[in-house]
N, CA and C atoms as an extended XYZ file, in Angstrom:
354
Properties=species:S:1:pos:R:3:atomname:S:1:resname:S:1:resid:I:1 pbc="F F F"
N       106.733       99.883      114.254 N   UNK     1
C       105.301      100.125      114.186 CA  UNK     1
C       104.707       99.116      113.187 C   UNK     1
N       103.928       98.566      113.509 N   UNK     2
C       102.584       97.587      112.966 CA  UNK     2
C       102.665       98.181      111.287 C   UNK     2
N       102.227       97.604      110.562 N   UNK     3
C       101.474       98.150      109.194 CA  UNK     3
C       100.278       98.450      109.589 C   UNK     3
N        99.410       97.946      110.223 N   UNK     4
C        98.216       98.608      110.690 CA  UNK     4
C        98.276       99.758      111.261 C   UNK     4
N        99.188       99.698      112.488 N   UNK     5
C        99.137      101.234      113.285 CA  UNK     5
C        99.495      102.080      112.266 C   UNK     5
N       100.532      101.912      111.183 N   UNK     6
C       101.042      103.048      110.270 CA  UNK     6
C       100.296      103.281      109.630 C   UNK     6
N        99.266      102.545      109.012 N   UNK     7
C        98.076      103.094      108.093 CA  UNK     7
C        97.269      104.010      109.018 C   UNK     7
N        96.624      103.583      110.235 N   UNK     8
C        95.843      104.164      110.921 CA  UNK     8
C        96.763      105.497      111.181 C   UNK     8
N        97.938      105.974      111.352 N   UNK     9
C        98.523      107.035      112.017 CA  UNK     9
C        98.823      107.957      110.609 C   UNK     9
N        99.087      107.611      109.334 N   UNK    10
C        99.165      108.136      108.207 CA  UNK    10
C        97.995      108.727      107.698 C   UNK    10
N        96.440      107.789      108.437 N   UNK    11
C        95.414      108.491      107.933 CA  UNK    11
C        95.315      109.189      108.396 C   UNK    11
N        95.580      109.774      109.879 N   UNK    12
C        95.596      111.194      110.877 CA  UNK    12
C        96.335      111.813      110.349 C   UNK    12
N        97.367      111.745      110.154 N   UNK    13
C        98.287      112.535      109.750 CA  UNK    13
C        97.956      113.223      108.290 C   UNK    13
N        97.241      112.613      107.643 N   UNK    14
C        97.049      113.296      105.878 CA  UNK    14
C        95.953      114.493      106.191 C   UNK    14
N        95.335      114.010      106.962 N   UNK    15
C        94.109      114.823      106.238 CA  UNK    15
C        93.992      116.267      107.752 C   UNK    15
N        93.339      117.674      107.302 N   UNK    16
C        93.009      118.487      109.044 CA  UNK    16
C        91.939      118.122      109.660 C   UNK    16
N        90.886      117.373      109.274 N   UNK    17
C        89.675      116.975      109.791 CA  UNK    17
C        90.480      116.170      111.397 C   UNK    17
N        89.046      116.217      111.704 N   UNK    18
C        89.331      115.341      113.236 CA  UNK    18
C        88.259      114.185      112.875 C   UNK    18
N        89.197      112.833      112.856 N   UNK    19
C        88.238      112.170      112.148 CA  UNK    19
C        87.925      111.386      113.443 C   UNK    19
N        86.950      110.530      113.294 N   UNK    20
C        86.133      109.537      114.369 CA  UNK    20
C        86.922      108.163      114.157 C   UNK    20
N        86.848      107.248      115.564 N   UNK    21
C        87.201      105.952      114.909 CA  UNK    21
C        86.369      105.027      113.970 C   UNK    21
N        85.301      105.320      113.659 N   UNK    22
C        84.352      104.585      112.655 CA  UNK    22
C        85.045      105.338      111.095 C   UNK    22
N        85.357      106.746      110.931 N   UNK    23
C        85.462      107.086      110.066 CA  UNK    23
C        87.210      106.621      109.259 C   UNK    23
N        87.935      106.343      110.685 N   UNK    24
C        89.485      106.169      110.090 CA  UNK    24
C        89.174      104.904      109.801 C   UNK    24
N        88.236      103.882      110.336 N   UNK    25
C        88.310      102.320      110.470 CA  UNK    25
C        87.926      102.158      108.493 C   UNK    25
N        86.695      103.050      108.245 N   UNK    26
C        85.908      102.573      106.978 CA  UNK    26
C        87.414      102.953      105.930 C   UNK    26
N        88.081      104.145      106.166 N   UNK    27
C        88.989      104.689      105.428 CA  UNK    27
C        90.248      103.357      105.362 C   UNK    27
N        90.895      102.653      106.317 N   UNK    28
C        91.615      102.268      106.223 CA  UNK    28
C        90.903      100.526      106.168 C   UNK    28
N        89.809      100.559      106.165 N   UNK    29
C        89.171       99.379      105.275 CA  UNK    29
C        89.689       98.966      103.768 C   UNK    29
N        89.503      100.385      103.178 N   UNK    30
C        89.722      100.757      102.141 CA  UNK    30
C        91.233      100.473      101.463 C   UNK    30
N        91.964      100.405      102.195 N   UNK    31
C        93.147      100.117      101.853 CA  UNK    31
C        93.742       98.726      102.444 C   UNK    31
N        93.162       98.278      103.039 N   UNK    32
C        93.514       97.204      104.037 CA  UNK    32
C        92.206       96.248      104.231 C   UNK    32
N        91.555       95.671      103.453 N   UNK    33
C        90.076       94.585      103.439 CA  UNK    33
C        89.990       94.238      105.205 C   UNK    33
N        91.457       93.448      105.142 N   UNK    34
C        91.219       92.588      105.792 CA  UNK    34
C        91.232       93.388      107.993 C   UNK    34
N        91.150       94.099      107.908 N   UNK    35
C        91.445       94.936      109.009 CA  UNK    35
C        90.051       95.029      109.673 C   UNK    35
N        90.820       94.879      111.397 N   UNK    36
C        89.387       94.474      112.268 CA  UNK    36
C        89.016       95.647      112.790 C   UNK    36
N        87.639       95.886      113.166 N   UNK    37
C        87.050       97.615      113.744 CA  UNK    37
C        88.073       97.594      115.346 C   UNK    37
N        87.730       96.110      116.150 N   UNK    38
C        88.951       96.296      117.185 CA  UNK    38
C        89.927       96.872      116.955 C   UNK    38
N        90.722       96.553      115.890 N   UNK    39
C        92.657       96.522      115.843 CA  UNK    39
C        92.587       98.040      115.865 C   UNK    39
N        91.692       98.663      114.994 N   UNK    40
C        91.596      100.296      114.348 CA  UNK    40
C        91.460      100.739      116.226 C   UNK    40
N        90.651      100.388      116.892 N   UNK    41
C        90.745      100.872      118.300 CA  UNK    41
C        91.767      100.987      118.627 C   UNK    41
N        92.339       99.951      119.215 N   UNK    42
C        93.223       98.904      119.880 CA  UNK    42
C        94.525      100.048      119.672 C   UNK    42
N        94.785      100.076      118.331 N   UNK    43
C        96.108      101.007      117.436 CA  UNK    43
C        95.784      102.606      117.733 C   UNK    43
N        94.470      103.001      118.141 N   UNK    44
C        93.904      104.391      118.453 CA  UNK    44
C        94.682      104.674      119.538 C   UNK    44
N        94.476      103.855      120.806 N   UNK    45
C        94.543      103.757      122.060 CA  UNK    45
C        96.047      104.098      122.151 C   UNK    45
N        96.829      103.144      121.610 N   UNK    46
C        98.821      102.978      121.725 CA  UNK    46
C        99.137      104.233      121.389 C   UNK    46
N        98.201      104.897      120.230 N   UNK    47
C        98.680      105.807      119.603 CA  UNK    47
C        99.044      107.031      120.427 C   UNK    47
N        97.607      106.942      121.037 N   UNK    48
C        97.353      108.559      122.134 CA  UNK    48
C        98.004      108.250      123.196 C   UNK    48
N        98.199      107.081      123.484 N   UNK    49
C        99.115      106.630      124.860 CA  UNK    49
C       100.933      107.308      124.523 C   UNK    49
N       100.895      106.844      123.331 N   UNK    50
C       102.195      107.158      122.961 CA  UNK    50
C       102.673      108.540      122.699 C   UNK    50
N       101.680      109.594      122.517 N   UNK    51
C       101.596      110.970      122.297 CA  UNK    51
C       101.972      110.790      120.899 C   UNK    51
N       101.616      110.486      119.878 N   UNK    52
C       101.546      110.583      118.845 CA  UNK    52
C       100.493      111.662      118.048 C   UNK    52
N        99.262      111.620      118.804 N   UNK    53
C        97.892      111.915      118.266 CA  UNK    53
C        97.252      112.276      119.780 C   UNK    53
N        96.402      113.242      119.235 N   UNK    54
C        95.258      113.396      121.254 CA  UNK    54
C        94.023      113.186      120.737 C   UNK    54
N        93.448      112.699      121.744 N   UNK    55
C        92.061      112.329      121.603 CA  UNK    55
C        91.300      113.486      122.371 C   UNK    55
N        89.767      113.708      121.417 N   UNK    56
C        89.608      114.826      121.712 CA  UNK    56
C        87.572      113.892      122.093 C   UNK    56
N        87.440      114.008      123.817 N   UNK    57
C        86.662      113.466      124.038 CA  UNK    57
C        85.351      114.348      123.387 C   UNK    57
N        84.285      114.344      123.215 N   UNK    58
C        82.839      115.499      122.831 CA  UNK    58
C        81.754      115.029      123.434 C   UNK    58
N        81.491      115.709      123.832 N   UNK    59
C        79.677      115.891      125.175 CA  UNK    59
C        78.722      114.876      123.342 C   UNK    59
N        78.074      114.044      123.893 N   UNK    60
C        77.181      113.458      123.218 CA  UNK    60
C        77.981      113.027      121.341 C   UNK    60
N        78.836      112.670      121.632 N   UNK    61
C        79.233      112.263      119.767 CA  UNK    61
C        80.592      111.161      120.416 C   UNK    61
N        81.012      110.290      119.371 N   UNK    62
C        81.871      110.181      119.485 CA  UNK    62
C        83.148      110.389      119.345 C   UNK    62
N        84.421      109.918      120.038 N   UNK    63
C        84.976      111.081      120.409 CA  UNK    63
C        86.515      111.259      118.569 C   UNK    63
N        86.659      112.217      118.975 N   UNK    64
C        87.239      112.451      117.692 CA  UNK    64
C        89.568      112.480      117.831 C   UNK    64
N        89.973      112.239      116.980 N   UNK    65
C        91.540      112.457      117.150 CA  UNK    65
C        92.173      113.299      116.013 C   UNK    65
N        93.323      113.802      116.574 N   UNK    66
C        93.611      115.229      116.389 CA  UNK    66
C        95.340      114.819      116.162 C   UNK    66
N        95.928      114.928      114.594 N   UNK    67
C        96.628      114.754      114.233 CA  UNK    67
C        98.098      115.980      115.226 C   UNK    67
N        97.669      117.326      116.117 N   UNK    68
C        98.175      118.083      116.000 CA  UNK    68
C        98.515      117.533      117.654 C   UNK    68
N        99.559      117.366      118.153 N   UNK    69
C        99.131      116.845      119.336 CA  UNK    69
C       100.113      117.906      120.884 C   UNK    69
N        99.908      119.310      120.476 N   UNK    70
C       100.054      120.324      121.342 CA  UNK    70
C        98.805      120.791      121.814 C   UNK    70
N        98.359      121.171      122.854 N   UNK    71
C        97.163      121.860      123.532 CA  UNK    71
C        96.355      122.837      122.319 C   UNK    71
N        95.439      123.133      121.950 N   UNK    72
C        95.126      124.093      121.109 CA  UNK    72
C        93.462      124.096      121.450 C   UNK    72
N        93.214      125.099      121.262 N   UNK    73
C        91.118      124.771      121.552 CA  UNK    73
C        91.179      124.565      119.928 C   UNK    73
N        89.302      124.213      120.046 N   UNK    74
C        88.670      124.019      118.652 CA  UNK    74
C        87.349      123.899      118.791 C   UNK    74
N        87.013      124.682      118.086 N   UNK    75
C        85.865      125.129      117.133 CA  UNK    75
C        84.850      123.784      117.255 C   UNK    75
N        83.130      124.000      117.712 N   UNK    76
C        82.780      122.181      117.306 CA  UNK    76
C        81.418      122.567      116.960 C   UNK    76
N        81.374      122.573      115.682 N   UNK    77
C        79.783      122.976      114.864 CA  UNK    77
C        78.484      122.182      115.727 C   UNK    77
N        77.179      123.092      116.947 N   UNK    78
C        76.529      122.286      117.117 CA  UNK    78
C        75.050      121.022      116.212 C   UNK    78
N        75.825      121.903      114.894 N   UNK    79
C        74.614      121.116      114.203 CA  UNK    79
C        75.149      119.955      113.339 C   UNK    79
N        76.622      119.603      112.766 N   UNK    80
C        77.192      119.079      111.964 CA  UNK    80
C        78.125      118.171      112.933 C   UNK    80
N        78.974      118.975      113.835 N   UNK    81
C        79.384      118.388      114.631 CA  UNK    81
C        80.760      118.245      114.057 C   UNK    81
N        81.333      119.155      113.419 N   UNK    82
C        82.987      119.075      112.625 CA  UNK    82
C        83.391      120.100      113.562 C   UNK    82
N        84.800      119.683      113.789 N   UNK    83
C        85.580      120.012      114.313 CA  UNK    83
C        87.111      120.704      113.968 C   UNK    83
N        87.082      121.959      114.344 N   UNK    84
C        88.198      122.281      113.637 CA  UNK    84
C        88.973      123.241      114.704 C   UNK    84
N        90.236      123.332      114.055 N   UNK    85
C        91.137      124.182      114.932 CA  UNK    85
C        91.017      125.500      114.962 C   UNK    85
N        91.129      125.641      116.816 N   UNK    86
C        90.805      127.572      116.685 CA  UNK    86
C        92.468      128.164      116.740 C   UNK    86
N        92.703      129.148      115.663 N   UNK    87
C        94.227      129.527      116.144 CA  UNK    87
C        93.843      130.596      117.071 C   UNK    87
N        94.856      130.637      118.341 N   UNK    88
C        94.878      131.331      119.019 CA  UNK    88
C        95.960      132.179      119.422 C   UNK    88
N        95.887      133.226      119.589 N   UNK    89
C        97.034      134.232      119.354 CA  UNK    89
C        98.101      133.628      120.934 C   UNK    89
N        98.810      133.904      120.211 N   UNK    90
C       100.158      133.591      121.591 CA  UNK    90
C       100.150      134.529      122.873 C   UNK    90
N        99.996      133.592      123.638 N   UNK    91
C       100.151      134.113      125.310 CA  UNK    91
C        98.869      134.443      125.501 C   UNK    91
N        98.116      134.345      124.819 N   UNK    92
C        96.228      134.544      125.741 CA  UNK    92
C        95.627      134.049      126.604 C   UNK    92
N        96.088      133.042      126.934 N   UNK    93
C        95.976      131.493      128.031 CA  UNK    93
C        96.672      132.642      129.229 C   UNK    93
N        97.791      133.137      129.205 N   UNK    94
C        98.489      133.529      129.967 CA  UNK    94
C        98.069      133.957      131.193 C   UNK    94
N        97.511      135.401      131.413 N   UNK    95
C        96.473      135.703      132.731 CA  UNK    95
C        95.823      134.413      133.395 C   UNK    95
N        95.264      133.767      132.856 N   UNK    96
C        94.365      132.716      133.532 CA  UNK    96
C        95.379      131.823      134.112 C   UNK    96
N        96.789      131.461      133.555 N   UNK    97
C        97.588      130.405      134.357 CA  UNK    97
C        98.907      130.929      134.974 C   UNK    97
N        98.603      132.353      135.449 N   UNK    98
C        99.534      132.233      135.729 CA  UNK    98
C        99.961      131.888      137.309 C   UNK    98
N       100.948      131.402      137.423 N   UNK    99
C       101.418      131.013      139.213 CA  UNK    99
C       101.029      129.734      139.222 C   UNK    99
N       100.786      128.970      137.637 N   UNK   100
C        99.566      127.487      138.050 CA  UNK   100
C       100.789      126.302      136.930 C   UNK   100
N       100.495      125.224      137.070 N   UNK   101
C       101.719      124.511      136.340 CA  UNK   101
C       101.358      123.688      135.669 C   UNK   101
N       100.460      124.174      134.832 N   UNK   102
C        99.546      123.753      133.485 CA  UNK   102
C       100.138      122.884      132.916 C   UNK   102
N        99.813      121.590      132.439 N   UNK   103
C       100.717      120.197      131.751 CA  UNK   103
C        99.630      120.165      130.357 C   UNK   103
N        98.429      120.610      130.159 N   UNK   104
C        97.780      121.108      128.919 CA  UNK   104
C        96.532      121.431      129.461 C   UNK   104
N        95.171      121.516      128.306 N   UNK   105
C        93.969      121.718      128.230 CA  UNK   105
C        93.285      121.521      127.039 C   UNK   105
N        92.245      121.654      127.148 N   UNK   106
C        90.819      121.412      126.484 CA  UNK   106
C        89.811      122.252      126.158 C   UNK   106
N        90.283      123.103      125.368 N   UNK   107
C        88.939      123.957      125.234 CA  UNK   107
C        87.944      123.832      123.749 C   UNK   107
N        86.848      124.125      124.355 N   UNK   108
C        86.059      123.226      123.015 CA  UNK   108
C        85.269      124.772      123.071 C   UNK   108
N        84.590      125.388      121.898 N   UNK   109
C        83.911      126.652      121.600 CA  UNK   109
C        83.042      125.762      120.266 C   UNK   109
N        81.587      126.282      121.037 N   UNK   110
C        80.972      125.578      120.080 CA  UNK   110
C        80.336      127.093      119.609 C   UNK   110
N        79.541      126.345      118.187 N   UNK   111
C        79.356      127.426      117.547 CA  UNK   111
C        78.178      126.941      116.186 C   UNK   111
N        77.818      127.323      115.959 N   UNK   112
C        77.600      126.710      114.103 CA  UNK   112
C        78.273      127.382      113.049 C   UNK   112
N        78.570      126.094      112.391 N   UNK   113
C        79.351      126.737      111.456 CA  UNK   113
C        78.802      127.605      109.898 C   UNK   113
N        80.051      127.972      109.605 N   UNK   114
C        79.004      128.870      107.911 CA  UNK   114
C        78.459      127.741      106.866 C   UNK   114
N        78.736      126.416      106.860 N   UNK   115
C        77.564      125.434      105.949 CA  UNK   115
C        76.597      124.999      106.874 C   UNK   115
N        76.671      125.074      107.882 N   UNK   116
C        74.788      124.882      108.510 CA  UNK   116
C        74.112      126.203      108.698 C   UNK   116
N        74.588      127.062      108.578 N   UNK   117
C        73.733      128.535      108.373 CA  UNK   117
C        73.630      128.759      107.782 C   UNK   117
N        74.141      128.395      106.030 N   UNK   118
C        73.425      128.734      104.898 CA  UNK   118
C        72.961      127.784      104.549 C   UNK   118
């Protein structure tokens, strides 16, 4: 792996946020001057190709990546727009798939969260 891709995949990996590619690019600016907004793509792309990381597309924002890279829904504040993981109790999916040969999913529950309501 690249020193670039490893910075970019270490910054997913540190933090639970679902960060944006503008937000990992400025972060690993930070550690790396010389690093292009392409390469930060470019290394996004291999990454999720590689199942390392999933990319988590969003209706009107750009799209965000998700250090956790098993099926899981999540939570997506409509006023802030943060994204976080919903835990979901085991086997609840179940009724809905069953007889069906599910390879993953996407579920997004939007909501506002408790710092834009107070």
């Amino acid at each position: 792996m690249t020193r670039q891709r490893q910075l970019i995949y270490n910054i997913i990996r540190a933090a639970p946020e679902h960060r944006t590619a503008e937000e990992i690019y400025d972060l690993a600016r930070s550690e790396m001057p010389s690093l292009a907004r392409g390469t930060v793509y470019r290394n996004l792309g291999v990454l999720v190709r590689d199942g390392r990381i999933r990319k988590l597309e969003m209706a009107d924002a750009p799209a965000r990546y998700d250090r956790e890279r098993r099926p899981h829904p999540h939570l997506v504040c409509e006023k802030c727009g943060r994204v976080t993981d919903l835990i979901m109790p085991e086997g609840l999916l179940d009724p809905l798939t069953a007889g069906l040969a599910v390879t993953g999913y996407d579920l997004k529950l939007y909501h506002v969260c408790p710092a834009c309501r107070g």
